[in-house]
RODREN-195416 format. One record per residue (C-alpha): residue number from 1; x, y negated, z. Coordinates in steps of 0.2 Angstrom, whole numbers. Example, Ala and Ser with C-alpha at 12.3 -4.5 7.8 and 13.67 -1.06 7.14 Angstrom:
LUMZA   nr      X      Y      Z
LUMZA    1     62     22     39
LUMZA    2     68      5     36
//
This chain:
LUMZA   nr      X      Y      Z
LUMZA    1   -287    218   -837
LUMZA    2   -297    201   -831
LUMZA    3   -291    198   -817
LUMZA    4   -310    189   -808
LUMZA    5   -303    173   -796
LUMZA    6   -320    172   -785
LUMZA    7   -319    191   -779
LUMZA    8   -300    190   -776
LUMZA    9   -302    175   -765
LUMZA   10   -316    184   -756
LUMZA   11   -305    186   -741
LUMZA   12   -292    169   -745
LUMZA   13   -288    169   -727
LUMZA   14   -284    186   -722
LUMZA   15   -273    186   -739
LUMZA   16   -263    169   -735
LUMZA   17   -257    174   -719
LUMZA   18   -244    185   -725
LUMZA   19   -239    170   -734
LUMZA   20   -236    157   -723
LUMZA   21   -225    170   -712
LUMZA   22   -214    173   -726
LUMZA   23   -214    154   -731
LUMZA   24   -209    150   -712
LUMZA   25   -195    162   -714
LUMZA   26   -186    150   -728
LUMZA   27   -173    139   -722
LUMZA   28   -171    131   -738
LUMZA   29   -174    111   -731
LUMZA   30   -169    102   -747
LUMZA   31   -174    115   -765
LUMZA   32   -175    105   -780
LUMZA   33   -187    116   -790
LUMZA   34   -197    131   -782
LUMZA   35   -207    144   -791
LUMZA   36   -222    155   -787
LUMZA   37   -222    171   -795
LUMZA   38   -238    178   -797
LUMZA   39   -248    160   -790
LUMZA   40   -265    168   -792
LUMZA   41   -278    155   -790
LUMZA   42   -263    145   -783
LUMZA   43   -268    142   -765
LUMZA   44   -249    148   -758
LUMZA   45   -242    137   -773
LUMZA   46   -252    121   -764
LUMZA   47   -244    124   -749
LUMZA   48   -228    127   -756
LUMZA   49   -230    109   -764
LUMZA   50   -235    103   -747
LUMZA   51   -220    110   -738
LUMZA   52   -207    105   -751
LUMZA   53   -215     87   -756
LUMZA   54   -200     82   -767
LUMZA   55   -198     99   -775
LUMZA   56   -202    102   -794
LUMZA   57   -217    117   -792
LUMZA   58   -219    128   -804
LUMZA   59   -235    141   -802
LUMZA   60   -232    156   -813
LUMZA   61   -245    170   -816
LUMZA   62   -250    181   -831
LUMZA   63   -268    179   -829
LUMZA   64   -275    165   -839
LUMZA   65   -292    167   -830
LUMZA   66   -281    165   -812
LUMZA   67   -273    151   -819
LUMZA   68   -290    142   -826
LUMZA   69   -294    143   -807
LUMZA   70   -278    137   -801
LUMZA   71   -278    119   -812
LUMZA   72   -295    116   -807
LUMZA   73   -291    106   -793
LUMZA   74   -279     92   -798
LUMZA   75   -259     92   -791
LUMZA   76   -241     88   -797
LUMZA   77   -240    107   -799
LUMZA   78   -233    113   -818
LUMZA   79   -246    130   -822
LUMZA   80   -236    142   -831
LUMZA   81   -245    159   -840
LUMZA   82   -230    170   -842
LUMZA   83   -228    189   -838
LUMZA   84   -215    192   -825
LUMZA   85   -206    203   -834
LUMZA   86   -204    191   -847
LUMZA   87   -203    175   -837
LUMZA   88   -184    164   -839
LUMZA   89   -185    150   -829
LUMZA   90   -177    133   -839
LUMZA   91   -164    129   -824
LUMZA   92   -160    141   -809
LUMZA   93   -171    141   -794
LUMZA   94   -169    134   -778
LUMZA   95   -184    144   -767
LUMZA   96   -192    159   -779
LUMZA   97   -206    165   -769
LUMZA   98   -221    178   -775
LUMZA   99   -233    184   -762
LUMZA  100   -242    200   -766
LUMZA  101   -239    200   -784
LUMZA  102   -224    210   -789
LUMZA  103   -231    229   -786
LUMZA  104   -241    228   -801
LUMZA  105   -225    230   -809
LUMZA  106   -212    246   -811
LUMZA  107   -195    246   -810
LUMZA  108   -191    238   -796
LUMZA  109   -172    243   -799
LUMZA  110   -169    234   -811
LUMZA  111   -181    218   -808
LUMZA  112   -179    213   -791
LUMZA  113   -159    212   -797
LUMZA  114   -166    201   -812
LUMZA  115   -175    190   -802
LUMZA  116   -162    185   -790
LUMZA  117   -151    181   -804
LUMZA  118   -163    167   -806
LUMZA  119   -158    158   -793
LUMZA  120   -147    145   -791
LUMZA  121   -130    149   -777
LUMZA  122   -138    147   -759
LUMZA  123   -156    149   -768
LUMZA  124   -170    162   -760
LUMZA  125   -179    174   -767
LUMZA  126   -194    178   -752
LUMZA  127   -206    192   -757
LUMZA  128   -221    198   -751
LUMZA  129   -228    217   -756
LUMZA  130   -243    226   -751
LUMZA  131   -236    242   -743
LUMZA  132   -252    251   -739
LUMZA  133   -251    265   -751
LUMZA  134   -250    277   -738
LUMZA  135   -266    271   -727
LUMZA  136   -284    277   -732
LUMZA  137   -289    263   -741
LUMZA  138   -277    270   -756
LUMZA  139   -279    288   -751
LUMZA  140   -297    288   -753
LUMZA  141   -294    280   -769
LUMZA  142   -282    293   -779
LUMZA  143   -295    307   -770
LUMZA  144   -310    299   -778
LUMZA  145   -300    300   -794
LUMZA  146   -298    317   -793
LUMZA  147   -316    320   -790
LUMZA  148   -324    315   -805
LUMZA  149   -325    320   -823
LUMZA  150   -317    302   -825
LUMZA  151   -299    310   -818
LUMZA  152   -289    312   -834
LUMZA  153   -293    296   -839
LUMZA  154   -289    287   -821
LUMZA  155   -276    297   -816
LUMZA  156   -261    287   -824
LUMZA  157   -271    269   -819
LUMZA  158   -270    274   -801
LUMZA  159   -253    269   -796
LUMZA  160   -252    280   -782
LUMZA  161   -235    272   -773
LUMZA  162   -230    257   -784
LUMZA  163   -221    251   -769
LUMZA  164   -203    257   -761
LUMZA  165   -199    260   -744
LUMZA  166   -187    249   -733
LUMZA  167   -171    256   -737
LUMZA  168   -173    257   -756
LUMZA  169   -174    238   -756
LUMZA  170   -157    235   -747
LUMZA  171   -149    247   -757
LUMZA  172   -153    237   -773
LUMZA  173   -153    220   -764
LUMZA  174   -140    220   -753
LUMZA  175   -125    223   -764
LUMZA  176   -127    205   -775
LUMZA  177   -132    194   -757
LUMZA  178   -126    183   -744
LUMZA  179   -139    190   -735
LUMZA  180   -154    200   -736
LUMZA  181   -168    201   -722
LUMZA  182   -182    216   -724
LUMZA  183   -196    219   -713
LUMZA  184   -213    226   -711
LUMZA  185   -229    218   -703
LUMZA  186   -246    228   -700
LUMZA  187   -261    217   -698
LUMZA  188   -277    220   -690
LUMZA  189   -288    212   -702
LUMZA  190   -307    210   -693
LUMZA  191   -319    211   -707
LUMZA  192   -338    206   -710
LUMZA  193   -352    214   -720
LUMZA  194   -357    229   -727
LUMZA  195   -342    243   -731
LUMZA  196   -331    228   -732
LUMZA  197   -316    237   -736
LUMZA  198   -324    241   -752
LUMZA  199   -325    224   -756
LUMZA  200   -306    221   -753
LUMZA  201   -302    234   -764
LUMZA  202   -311    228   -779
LUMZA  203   -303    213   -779
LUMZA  204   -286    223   -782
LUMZA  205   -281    240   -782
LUMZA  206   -297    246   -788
LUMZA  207   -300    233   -802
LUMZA  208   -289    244   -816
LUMZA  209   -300    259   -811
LUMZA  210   -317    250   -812
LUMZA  211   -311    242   -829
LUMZA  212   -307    258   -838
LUMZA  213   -325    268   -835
LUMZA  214   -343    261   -842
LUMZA  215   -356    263   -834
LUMZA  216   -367    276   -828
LUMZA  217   -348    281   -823
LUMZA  218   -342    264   -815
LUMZA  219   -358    265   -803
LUMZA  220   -353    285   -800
LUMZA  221   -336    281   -794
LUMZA  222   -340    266   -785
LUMZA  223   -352    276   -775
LUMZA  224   -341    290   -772
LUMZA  225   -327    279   -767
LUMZA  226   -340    270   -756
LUMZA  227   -346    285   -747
LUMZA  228   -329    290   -743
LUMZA  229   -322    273   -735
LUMZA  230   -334    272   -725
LUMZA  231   -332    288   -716
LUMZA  232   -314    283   -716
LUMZA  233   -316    262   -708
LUMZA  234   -334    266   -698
LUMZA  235   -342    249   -694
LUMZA  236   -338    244   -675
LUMZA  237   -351    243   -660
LUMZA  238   -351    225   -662
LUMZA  239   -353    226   -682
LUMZA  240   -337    221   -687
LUMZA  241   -327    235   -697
LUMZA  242   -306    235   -694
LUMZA  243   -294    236   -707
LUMZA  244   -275    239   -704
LUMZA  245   -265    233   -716
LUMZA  246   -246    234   -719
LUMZA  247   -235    223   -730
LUMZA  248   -217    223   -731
LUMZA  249   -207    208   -733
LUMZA  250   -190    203   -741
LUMZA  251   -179    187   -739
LUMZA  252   -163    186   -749
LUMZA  253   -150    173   -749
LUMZA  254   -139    172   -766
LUMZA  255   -121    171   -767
//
């Protein structure tokens, strides 16, 4: 699935603050080589390069089409198209950090353990996962699924809760750390535009979906989904339309 760089970065600023409070929650002063896991377009990597100036910066991403984006705009920062899964990093890592990448992907047993092993002793491994599953944005979503003749073929795309709770985490986490810090921010996004919620969602969660149906079926969903978010995120007296959004956030110090 093409991942499409100019939609995802639609709402760049909304989507880096999450970022840069997890990058302030990293005490690392002095890391030799840090990693962005799932870089994207590579916007949180740059920063990451700014922060740790004599670092080694390594953006990884499976998305050749994120990455063409990324090296677009000169740096000292090594682009590496890998699958996460699949990714072995040539020396162990000092920071590994990946901001709203890693619930694309199952088994979060068994590769949150895997990545920490990745670091170097004293490294950091700071995550950042969309945790809105529960909100309507999502809920909307898997109802729309069911109410088309596309639901057999959506249904295993939708992913409904690809994401664990709190608790889970420190389970997996907290056995192989020195220390392990897990929280969970809602923001308050204020949006623009029209059903702008919609928008947001096309640039992630909805992308499988939309890919796996052809039209006159994409444009039946799409409006279906449409006319549902909107009852659910009404636009505001003053135009604007509010969108709560909850992440959940991970710092882990290994041994």
């Amino acid at each position: 699935m093409p991942w499409d760089p100019t939609l995802y970065s639609a709402f760049a600023q909304p989507r880096l603050r999450p970022a840069l409070d997890l990058m302030a929650r990293i005490d690392n002063e002095t890391p030799h080589q840090v990693v962005d896991l799932g870089c994207g377009t590579g916007n949180v990597t740059r920063i990451l390069a700014e922060r740790w100036h004599d670092a080694t910066v390594i953006g990884v991403d499976s998305s050749p089409e994120m990455l063409a984006a990324a090296s677009d705009q000169p740096s000292r920062i090594r682009w590496v198209h890998s699958d996460v899964t699949q990714w072995k990093p040539e020396r162990p890592v000092d920071v590994l950090f990946s901001n709203a990448a890693l619930h694309w992907l199952d088994g979060h047993a068994t590769l949150f353990p895997y990545l920490l092993a990745q670091l170097a002793p004293g490294g950091t491994m700071a995550v950042q996962l969309p945790h809105n599953h529960y909100a309507a944005s999502h809920a909307v979503m898997a109802e729309t699924v069911e109410a088309g003749p596309w639901a057999a073929r959506l249904r295993p795309l939708a992913r409904r809760f690809p994401v664990e709770d709190l608790d889970f985490y420190y389970d997996v986490l907290a056995p192989l750390t020195a220390s392990l810090d897990l929280w969970e921010t809602e923001y308050l996004h204020v949006l623009d535009g029209d059903n702008p919620v919609v928008k947001w969602t096309m640039g992630t969660a909805m992308r499988p979906l939309m890919d796996a149906l052809e039209e006159p079926e994409r444009g039946e969903f799409l409006a279906e989904y449409s006319r549902r978010i909107a009852e659910s995120y009404p636009r505001r007296a003053d135009g604007k339309t509010l969108f709560p959004f909850r992440r959940l956030f991970m710092v882990a110090r290994a041994r």
